[in-house]
N, CA, C and O atoms as CSV, one atom per row, in Angstrom:
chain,resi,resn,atom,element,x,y,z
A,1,UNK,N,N,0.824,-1.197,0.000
A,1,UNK,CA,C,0.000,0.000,0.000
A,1,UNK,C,C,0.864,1.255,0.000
A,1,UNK,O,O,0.454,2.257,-0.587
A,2,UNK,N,N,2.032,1.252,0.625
A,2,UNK,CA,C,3.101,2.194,0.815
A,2,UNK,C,C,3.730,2.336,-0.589
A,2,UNK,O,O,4.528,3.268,-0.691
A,3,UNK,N,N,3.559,1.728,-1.477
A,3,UNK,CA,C,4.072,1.696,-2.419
A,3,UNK,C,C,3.527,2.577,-3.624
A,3,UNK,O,O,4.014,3.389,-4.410
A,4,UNK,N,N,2.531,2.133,-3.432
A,4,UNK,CA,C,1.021,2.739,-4.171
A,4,UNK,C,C,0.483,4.285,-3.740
A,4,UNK,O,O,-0.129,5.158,-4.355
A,5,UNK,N,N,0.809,4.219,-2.915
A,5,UNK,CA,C,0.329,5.925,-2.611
A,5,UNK,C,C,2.083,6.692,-2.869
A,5,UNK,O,O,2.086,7.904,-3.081
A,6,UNK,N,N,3.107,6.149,-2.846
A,6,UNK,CA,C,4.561,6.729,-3.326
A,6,UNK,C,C,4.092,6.664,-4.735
A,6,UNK,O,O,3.890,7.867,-4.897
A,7,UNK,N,N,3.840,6.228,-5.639
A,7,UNK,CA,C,3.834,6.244,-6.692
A,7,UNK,C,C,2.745,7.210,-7.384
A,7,UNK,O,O,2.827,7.888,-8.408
A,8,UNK,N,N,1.690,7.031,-6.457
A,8,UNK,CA,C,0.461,8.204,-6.882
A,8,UNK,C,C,1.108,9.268,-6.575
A,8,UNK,O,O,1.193,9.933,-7.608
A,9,UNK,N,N,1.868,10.063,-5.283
A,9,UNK,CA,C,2.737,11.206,-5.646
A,9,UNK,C,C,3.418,11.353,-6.611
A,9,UNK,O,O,3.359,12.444,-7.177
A,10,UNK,N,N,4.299,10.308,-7.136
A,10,UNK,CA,C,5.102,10.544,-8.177
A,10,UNK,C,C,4.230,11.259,-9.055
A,10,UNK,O,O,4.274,12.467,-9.288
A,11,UNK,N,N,3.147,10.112,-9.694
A,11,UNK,CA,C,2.713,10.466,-11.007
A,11,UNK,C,C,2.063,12.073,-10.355
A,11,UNK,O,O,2.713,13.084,-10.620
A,12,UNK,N,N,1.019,12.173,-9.676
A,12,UNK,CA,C,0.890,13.488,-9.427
A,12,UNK,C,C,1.807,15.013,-9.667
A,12,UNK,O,O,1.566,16.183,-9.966
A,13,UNK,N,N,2.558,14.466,-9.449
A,13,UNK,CA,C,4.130,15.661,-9.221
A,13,UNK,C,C,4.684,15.901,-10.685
A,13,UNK,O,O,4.774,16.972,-11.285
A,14,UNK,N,N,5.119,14.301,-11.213
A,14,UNK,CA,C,4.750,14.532,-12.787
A,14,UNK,C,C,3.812,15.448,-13.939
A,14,UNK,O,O,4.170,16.167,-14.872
A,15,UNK,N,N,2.449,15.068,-13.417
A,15,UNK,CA,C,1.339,15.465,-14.016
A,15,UNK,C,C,1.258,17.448,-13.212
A,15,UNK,O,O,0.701,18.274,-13.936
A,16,UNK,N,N,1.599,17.755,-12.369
A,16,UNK,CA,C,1.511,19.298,-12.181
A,16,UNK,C,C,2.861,19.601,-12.735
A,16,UNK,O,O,2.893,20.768,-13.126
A,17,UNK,N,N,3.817,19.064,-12.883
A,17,UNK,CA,C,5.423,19.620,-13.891
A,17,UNK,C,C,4.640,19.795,-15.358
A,17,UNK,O,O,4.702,20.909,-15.878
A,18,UNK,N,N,3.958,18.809,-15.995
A,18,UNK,CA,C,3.404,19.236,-17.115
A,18,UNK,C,C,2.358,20.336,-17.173
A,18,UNK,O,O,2.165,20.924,-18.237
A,19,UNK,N,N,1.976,20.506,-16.560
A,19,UNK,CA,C,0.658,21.270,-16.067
A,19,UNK,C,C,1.064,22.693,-16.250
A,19,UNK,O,O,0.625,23.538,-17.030
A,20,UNK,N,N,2.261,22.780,-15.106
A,20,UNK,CA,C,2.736,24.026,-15.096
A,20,UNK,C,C,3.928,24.323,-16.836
A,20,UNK,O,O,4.400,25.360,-17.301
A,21,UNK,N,N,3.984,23.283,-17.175
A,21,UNK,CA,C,4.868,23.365,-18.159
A,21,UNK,C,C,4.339,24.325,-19.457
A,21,UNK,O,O,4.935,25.013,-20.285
A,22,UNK,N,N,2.491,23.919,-19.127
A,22,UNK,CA,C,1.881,24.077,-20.438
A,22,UNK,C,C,1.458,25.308,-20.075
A,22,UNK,O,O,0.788,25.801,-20.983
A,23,UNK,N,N,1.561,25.992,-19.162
A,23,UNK,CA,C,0.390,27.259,-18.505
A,23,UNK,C,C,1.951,28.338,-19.103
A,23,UNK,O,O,1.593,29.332,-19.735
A,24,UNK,N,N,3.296,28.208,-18.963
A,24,UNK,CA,C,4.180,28.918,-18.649
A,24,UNK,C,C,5.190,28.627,-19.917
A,24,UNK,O,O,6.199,29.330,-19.956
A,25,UNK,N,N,5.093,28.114,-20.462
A,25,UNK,CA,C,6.167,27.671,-21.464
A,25,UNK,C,C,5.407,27.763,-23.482
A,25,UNK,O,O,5.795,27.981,-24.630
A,26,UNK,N,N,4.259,27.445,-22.766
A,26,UNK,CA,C,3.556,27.377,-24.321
A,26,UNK,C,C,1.987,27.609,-24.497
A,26,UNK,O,O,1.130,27.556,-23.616
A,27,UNK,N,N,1.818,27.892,-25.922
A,27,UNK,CA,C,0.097,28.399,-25.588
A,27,UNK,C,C,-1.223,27.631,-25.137
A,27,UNK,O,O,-1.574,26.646,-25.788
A,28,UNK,N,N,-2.124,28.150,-23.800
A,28,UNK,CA,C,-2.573,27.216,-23.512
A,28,UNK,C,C,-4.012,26.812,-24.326
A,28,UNK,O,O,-4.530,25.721,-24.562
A,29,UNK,N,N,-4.311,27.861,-24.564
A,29,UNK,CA,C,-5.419,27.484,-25.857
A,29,UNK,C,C,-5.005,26.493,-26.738
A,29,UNK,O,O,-5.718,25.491,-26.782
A,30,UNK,N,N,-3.799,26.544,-27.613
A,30,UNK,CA,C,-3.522,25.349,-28.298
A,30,UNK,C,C,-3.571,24.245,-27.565
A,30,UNK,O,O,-3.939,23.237,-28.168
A,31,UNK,N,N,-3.282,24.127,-26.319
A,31,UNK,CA,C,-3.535,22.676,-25.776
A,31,UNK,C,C,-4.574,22.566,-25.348
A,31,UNK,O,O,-4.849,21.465,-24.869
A,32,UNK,N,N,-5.532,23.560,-25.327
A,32,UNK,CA,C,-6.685,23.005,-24.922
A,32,UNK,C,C,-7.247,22.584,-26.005
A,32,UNK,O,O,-7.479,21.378,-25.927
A,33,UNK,N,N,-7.643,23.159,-27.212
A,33,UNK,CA,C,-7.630,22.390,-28.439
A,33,UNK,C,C,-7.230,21.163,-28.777
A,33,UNK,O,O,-7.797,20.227,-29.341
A,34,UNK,N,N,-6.081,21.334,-28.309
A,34,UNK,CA,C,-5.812,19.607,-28.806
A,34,UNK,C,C,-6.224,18.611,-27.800
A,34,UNK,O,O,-6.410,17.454,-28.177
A,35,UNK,N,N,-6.402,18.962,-26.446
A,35,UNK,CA,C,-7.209,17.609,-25.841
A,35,UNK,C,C,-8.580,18.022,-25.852
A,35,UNK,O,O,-9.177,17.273,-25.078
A,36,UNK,N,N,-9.249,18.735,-26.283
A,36,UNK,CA,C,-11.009,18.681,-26.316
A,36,UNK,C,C,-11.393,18.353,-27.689
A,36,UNK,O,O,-12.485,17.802,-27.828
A,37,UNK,N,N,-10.539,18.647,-28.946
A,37,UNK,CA,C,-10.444,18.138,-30.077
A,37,UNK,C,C,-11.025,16.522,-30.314
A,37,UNK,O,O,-12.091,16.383,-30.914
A,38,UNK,N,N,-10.569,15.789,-30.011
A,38,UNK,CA,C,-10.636,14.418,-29.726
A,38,UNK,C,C,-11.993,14.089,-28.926
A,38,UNK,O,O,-12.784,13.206,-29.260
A,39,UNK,N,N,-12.097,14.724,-28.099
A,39,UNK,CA,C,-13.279,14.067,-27.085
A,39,UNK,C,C,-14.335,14.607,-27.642
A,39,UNK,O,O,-15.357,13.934,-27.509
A,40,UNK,N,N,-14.479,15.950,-28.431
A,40,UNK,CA,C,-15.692,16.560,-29.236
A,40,UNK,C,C,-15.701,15.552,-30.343
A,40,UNK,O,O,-16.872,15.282,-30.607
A,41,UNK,N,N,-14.827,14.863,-31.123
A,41,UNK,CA,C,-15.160,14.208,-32.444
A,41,UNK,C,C,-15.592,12.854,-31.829
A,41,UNK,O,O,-16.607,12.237,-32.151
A,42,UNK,N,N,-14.837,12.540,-31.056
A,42,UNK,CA,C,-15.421,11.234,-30.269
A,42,UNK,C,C,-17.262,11.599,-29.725
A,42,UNK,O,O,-18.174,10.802,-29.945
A,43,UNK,N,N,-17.367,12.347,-29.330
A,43,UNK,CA,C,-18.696,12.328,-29.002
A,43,UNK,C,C,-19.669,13.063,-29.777
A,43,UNK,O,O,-20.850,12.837,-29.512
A,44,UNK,N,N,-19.355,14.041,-30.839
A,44,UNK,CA,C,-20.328,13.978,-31.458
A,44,UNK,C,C,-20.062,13.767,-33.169
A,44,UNK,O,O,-20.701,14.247,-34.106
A,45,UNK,N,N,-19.218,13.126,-33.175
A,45,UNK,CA,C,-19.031,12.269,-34.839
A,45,UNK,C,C,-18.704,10.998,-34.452
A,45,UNK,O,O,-19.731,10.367,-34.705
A,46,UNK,N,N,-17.982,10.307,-34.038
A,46,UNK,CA,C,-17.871,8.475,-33.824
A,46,UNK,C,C,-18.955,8.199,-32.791
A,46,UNK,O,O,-19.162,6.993,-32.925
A,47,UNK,N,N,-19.472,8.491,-32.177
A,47,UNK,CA,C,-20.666,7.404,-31.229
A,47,UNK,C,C,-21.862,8.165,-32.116
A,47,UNK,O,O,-22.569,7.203,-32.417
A,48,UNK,N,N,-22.190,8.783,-32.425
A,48,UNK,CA,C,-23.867,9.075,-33.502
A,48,UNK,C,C,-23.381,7.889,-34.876
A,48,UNK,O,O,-24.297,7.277,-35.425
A,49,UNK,N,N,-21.865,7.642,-35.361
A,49,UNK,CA,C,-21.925,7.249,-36.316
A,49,UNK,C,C,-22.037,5.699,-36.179
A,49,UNK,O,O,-22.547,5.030,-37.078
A,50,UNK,N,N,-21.614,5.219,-35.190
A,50,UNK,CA,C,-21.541,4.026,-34.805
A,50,UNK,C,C,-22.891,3.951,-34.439
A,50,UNK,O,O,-23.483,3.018,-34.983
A,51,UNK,N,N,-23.545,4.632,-33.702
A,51,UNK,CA,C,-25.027,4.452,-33.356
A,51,UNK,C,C,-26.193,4.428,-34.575
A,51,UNK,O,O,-27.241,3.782,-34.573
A,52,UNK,N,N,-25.712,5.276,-35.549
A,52,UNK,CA,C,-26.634,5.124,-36.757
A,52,UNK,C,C,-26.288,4.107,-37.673
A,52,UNK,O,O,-27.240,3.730,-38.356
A,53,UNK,N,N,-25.340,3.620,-37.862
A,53,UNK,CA,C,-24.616,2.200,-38.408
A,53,UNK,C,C,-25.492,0.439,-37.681
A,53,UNK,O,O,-26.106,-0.541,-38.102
A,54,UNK,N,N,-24.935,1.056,-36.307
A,54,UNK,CA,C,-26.181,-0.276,-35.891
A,54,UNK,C,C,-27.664,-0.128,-35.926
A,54,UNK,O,O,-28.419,-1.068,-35.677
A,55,UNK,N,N,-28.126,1.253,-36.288
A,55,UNK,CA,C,-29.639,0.945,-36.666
A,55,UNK,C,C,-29.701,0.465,-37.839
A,55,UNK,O,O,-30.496,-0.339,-38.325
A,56,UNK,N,N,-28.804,1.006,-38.284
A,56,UNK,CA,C,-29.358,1.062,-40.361
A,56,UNK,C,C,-28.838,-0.305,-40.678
A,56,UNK,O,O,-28.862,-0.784,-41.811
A,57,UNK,N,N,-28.294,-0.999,-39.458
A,57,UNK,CA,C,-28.347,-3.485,-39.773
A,57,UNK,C,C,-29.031,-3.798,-39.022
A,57,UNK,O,O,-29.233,-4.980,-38.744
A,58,UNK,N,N,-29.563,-2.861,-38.497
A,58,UNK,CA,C,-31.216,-3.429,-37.524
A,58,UNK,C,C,-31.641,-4.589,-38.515
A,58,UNK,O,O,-31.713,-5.726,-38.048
A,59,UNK,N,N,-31.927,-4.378,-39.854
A,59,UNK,CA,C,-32.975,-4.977,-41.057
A,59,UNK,C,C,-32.716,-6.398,-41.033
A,59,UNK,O,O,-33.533,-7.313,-41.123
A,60,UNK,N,N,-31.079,-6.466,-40.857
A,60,UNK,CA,C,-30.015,-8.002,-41.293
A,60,UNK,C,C,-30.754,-8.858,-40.536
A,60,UNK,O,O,-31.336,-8.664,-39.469
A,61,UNK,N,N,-30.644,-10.016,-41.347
A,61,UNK,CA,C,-30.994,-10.991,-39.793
A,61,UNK,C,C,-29.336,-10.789,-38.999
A,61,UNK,O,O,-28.299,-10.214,-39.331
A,62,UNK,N,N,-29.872,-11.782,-37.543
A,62,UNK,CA,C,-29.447,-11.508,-36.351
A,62,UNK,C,C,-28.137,-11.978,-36.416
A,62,UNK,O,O,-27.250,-11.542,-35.683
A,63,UNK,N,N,-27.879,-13.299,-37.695
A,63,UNK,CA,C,-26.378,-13.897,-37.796
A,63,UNK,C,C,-25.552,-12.781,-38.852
A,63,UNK,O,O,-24.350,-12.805,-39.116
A,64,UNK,N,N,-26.181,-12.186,-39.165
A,64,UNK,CA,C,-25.555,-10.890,-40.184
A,64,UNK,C,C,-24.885,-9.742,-39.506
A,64,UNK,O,O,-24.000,-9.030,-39.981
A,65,UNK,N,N,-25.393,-9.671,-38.412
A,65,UNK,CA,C,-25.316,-8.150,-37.573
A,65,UNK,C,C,-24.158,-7.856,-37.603
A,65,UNK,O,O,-23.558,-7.002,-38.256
A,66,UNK,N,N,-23.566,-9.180,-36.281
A,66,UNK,CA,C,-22.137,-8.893,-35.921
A,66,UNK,C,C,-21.413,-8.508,-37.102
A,66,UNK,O,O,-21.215,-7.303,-37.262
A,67,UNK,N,N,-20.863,-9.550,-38.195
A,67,UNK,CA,C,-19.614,-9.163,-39.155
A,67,UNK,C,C,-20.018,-7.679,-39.717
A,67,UNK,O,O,-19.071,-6.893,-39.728
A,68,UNK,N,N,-21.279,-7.164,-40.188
A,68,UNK,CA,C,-21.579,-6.514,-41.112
A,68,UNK,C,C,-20.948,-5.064,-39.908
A,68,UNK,O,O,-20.140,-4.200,-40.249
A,69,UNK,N,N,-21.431,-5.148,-38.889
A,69,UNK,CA,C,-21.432,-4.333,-38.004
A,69,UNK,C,C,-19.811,-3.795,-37.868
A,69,UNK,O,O,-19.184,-2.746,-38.013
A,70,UNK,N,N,-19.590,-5.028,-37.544
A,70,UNK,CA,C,-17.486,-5.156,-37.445
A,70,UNK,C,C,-16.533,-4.399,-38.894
A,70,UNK,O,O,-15.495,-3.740,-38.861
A,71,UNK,N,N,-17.413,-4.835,-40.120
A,71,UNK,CA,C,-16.914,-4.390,-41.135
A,71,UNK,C,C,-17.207,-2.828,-41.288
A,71,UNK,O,O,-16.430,-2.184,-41.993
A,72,UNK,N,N,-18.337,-2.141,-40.641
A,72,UNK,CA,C,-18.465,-0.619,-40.924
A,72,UNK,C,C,-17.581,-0.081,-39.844
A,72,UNK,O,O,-17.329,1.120,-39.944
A,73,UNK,N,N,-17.048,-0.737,-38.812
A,73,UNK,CA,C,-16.401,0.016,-37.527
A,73,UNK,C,C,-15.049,0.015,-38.469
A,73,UNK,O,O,-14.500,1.038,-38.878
A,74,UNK,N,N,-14.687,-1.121,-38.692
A,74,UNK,CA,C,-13.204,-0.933,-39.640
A,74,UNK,C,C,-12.741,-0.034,-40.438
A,74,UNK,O,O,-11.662,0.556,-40.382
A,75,UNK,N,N,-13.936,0.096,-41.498
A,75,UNK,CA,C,-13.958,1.093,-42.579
A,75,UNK,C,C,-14.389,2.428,-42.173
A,75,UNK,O,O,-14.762,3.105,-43.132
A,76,UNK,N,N,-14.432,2.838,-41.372
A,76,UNK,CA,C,-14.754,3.820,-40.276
A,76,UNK,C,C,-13.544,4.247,-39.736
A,76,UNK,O,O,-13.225,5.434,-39.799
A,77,UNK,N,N,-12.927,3.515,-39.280
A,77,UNK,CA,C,-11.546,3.922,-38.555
A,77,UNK,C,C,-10.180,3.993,-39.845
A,77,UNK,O,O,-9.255,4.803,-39.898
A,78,UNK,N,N,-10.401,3.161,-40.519
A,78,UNK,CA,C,-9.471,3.299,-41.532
A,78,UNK,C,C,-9.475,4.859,-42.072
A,78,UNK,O,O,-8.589,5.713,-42.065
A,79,UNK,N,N,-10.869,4.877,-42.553
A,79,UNK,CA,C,-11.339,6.226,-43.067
A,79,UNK,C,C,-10.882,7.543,-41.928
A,79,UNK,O,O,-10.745,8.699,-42.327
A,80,UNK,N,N,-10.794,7.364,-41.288
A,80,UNK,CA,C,-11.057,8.692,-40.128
A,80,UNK,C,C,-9.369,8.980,-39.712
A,80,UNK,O,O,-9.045,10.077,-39.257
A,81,UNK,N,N,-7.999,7.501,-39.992
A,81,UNK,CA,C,-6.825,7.554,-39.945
A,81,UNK,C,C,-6.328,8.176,-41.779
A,81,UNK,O,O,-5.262,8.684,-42.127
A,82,UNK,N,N,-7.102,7.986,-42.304
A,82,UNK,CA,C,-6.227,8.311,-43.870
A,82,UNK,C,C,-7.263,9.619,-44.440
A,82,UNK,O,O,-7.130,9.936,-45.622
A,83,UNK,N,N,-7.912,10.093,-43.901
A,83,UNK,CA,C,-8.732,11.004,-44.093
A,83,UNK,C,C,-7.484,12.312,-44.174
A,83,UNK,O,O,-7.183,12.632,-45.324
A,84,UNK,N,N,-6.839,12.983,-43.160
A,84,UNK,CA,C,-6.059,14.112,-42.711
A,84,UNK,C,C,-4.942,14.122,-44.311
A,84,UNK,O,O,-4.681,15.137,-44.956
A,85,UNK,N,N,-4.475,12.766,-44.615
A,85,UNK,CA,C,-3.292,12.634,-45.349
A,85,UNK,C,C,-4.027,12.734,-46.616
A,85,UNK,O,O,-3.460,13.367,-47.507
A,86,UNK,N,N,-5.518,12.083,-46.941
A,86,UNK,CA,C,-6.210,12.524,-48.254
A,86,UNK,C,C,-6.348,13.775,-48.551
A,86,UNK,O,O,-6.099,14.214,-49.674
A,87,UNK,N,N,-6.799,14.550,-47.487
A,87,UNK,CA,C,-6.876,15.729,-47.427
A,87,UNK,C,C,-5.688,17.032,-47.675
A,87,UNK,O,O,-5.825,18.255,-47.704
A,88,UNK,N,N,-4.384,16.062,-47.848
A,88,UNK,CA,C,-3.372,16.588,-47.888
A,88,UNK,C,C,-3.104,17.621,-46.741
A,88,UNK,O,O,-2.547,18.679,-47.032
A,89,UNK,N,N,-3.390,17.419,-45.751
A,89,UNK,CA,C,-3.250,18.374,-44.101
A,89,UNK,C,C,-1.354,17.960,-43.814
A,89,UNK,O,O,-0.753,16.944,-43.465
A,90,UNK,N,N,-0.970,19.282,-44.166
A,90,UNK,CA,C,0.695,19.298,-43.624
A,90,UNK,C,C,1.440,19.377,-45.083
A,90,UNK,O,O,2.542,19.891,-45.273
A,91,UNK,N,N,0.635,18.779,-46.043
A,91,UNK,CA,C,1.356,19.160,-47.278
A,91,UNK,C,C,1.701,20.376,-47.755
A,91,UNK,O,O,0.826,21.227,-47.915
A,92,UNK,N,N,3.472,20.725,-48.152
A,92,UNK,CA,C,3.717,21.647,-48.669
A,92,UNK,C,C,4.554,21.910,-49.547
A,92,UNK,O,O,5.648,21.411,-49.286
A,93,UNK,N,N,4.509,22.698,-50.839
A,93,UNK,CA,C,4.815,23.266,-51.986
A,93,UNK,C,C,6.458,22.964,-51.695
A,93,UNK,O,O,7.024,22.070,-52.324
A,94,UNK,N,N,7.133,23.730,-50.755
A,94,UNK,CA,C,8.532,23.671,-51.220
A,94,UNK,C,C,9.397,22.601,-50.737
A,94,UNK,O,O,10.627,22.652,-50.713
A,95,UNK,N,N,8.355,21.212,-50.188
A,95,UNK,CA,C,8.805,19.901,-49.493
A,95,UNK,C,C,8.142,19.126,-50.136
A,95,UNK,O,O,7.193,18.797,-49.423
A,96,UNK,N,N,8.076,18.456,-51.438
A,96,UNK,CA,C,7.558,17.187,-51.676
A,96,UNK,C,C,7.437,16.020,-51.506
A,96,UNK,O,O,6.679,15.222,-52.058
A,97,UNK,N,N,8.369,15.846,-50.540
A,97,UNK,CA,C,8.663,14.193,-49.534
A,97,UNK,C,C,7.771,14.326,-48.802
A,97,UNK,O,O,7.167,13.261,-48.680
A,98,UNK,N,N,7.149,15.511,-47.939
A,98,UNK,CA,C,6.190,15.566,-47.028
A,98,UNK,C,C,4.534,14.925,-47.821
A,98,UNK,O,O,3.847,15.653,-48.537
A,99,UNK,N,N,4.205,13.642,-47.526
A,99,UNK,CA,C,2.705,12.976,-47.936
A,99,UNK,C,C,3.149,12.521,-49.468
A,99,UNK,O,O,2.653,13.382,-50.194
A,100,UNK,N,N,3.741,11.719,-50.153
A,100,UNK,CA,C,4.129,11.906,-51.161
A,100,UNK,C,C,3.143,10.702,-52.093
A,100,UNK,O,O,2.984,10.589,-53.309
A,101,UNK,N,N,2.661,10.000,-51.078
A,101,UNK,CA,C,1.926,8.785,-51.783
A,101,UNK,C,C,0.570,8.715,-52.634
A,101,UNK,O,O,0.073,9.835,-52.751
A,102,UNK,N,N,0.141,8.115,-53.003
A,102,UNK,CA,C,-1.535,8.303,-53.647
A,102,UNK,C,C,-2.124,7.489,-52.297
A,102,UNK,O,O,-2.167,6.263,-52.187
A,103,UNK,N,N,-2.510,8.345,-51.429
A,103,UNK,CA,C,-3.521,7.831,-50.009
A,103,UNK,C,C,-4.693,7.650,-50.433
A,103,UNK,O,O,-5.044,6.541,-50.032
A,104,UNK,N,N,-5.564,8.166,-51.075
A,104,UNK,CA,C,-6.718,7.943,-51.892
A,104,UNK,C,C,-6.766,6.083,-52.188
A,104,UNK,O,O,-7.656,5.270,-51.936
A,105,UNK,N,N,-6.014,5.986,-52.534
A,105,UNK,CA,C,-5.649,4.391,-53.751
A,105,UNK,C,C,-5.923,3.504,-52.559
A,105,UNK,O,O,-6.910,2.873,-52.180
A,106,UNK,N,N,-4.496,3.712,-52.028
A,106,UNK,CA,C,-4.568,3.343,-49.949
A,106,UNK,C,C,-5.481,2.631,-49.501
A,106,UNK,O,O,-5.598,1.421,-49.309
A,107,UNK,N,N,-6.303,3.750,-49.308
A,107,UNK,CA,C,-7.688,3.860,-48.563
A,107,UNK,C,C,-8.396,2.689,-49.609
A,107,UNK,O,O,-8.723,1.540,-49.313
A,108,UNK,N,N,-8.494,3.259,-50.693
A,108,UNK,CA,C,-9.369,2.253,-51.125
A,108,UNK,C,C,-9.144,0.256,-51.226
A,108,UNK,O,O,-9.920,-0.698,-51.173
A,109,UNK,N,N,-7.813,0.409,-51.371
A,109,UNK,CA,C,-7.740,-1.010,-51.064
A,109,UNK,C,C,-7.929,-1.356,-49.892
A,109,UNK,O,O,-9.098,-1.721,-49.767
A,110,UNK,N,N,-7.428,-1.419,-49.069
A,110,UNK,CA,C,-7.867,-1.260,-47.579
A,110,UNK,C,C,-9.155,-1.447,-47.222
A,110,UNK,O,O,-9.388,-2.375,-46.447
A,111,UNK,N,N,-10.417,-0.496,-47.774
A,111,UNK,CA,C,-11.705,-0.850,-47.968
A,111,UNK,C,C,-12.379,-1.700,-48.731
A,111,UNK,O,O,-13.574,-1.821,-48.460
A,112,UNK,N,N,-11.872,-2.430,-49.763
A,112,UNK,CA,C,-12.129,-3.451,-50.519
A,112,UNK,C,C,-11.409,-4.535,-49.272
A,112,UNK,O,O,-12.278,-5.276,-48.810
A,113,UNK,N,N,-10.371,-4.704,-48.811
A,113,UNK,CA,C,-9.732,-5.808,-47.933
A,113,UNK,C,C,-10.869,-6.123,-47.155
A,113,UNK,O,O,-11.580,-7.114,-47.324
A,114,UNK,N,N,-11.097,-4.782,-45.841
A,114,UNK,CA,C,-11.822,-4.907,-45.033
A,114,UNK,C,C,-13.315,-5.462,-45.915
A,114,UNK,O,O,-13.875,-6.530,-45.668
A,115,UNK,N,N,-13.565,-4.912,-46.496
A,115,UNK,CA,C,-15.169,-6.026,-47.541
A,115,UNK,C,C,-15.219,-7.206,-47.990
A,115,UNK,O,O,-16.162,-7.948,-48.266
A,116,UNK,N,N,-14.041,-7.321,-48.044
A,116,UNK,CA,C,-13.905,-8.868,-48.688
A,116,UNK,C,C,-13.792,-9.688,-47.472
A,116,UNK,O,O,-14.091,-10.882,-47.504
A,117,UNK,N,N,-13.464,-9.231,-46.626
A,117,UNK,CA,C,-13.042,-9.977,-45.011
A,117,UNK,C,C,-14.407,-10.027,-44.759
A,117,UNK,O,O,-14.783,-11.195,-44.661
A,118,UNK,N,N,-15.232,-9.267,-44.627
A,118,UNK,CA,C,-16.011,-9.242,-44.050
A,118,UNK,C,C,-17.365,-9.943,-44.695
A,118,UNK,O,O,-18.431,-10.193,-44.133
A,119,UNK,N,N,-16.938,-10.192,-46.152
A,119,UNK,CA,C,-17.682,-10.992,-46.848
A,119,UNK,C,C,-17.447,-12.179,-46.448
A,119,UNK,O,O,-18.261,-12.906,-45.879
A,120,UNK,N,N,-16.401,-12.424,-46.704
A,120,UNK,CA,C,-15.486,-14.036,-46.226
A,120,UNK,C,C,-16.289,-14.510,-44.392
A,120,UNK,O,O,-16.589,-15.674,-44.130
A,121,UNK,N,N,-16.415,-13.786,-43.764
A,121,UNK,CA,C,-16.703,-13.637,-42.672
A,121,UNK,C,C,-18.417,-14.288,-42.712
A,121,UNK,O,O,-18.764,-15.411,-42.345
A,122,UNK,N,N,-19.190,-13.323,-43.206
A,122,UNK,CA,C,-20.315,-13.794,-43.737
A,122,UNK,C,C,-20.952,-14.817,-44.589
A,122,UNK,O,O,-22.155,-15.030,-44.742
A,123,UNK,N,N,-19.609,-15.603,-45.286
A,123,UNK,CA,C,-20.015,-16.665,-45.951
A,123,UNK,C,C,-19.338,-18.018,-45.026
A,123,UNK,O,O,-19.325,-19.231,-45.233
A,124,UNK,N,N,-18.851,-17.231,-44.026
A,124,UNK,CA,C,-18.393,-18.518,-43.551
A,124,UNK,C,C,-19.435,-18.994,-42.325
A,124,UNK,O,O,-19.584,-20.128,-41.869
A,125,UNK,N,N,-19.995,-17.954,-42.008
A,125,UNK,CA,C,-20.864,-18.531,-40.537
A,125,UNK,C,C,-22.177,-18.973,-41.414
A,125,UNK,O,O,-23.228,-19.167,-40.802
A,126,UNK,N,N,-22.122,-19.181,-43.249
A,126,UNK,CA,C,-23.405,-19.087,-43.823
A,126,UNK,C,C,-23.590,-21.023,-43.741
A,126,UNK,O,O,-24.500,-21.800,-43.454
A,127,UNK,N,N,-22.410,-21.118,-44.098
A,127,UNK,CA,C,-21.556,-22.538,-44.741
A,127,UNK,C,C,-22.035,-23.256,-42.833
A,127,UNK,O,O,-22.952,-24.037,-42.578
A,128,UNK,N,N,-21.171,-22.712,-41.966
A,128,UNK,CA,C,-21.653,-23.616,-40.639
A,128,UNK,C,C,-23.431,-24.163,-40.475
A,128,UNK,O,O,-23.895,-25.288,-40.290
A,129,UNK,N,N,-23.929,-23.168,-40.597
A,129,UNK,CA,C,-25.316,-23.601,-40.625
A,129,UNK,C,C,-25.460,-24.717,-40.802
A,129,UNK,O,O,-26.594,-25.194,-40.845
């Protein structure tokens, strides 16, 4: 137990060195941005989208749900990681190494993978029956 409350100081003591790091050293609006950033897209773009995804396989039958369900969370997250780099966010004119790939292409195989998996997935619990 002595151990455990030494260590909760630590991290504590840690966590106000950063604290004070960010109030005194750099802008704190930008960091507040960047950690409410995340928790605003998390709560009002990924849980409405995930929530309207499992209504709209409400229809499936009940052995359909899961994979079909699993396959939109995938293609969802894939999408939402290669989205910034499609968008070309950070790309610039006098650095062409910076994003240099066709991410578009990427993405799309990736989303054909995840479909075909998820087809494969669906024909396989069809076959157990």
């Amino acid at each position: 137990m002595k151990g455990r409350i030494t260590l909760y100081a630590v991290g504590g003591a840690l966590i106000l060195l950063g604290l004070r790091g960010i109030l005194t050293e750099s802008k704190p609006r930008e960091w507040m941005v960047w950690f409410a950033g995340p928790v605003l897209v998390h709560d009002f773009v990924l849980v409405p989208a995930v929530l309207l995804a499992g209504a709209l396989t409400a229809w499936l039958p009940v052995a359909c749900r899961r994979p079909v369900r699993a396959g939109l969370m995938v293609a969802g997250a894939l999408t939402l990681v290669a989205l910034p780099m499609m968008l070309s966010t950070g790309r610039r004119p006098d650095n062409p190494s910076i994003l240099p790939l066709s991410y578009g292409r990427s993405l799309a195989v990736l989303l054909a993978l995840a479909a075909a998996l998820t087809v494969g997935w669906l024909l396989r619990k069809r076959t157990q029956k």
